[in-house]
N, C-alpha and C positions, 0 to 999 in steps of 0.2 A: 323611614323616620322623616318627620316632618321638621323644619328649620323655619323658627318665626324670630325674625331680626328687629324689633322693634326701634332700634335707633337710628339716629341718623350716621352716626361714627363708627359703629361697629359692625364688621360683616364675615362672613365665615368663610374657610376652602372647603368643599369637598369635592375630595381628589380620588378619584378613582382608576388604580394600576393594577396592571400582570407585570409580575416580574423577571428579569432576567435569569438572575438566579432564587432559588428557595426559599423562603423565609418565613416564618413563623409570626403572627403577632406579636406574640411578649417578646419574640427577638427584634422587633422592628420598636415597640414600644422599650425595651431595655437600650437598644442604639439611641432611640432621640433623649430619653432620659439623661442620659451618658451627655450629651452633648450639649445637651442645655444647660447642664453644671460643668464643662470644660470650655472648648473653644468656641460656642456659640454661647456662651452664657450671656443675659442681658439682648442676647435677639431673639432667640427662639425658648420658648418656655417649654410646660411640661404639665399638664394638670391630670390628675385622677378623682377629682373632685365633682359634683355635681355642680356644671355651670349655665350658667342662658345669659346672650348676649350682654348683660346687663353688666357682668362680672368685668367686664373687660372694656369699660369706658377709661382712660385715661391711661392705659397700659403702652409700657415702652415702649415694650420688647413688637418683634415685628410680626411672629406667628408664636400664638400660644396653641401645640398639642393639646388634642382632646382625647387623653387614653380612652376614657368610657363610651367615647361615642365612634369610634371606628371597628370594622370588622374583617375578619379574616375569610374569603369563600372557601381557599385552599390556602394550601401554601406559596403559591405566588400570582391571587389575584386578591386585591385589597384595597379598601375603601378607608380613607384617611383623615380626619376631622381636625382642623385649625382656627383658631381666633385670633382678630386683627383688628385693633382701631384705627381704621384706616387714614384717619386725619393725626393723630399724638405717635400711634410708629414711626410713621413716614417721619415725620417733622424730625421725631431724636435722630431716625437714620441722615437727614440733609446735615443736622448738627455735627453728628460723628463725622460725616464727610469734610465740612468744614475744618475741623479739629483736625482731621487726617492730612488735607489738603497745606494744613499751616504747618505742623510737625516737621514737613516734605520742604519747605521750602528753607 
C-alpha cells in the first residue's frame, strides 16, 4: 500500500506489530472502536470510511484509526493505520493540559 500525504498538517502511523498474546483483527478493531466512544473519546477516533489525508485537516482528536487500511498476517503479527494532524492535535492536547494543570491547582 502506497501512503501519499499531500499536506502539510497531516501525517500518518503505520505501525507494524507481533503480538504478545493472540488476537484477531475485528478483535483489535472492535477494542479501539470501544475506546474511542468510552475513555479515549475525543483523542483517539475510529473510522471505517474511505479516507486520504485530506479528511483530517483540522481534527482534534490525537490518532484517528484507519479500520480499512490495516491488516492481519496472522493472528499476532499486524499492521496498524492512524491519522494525525499533527499541528491542531497537538495544540488541543497542550490545551487539555493546561485545563488539567488549573483543575490541580
Amino acid at each position: 500500500m502506497a501512503f501519499r500525504v499531500p499536506t502539510v498538517d497531516v501525517s500518518v502511523v503505520d505501525l507494524t506489530v507481533r503480538l504478545e498474546k493472540n488476537a484477531s483483527y475485528e478483535d483489535i478493531k472492535a477494542a479501539v472502536k470501544e475506546a474511542s466512544k468510552s475513555d479515549m473519546k475525543g483523542i483517539l477516533g475510529y473510522s471505517e470510511d474511505d479516507v486520504v489525508s485530506t479528511d483530517f485537516l483540522g481534527d482534534s482528536r490525537s490518532s484517528i484509526f484507519d479500520a480499512k487500511a490495516g491488516i492481519a498476517l496472522n493472528d499476532n503479527f499486524v499492521k496498524l493505520i492512524s491519522w494525525y494532524d499533527n499541528e491542531w492535535g497537538y495544540s488541543t492536547r497542550v490545551i487539555d493540559l493546561i485545563h488539567r494543570i488549573a483543575s490541580v491547582q
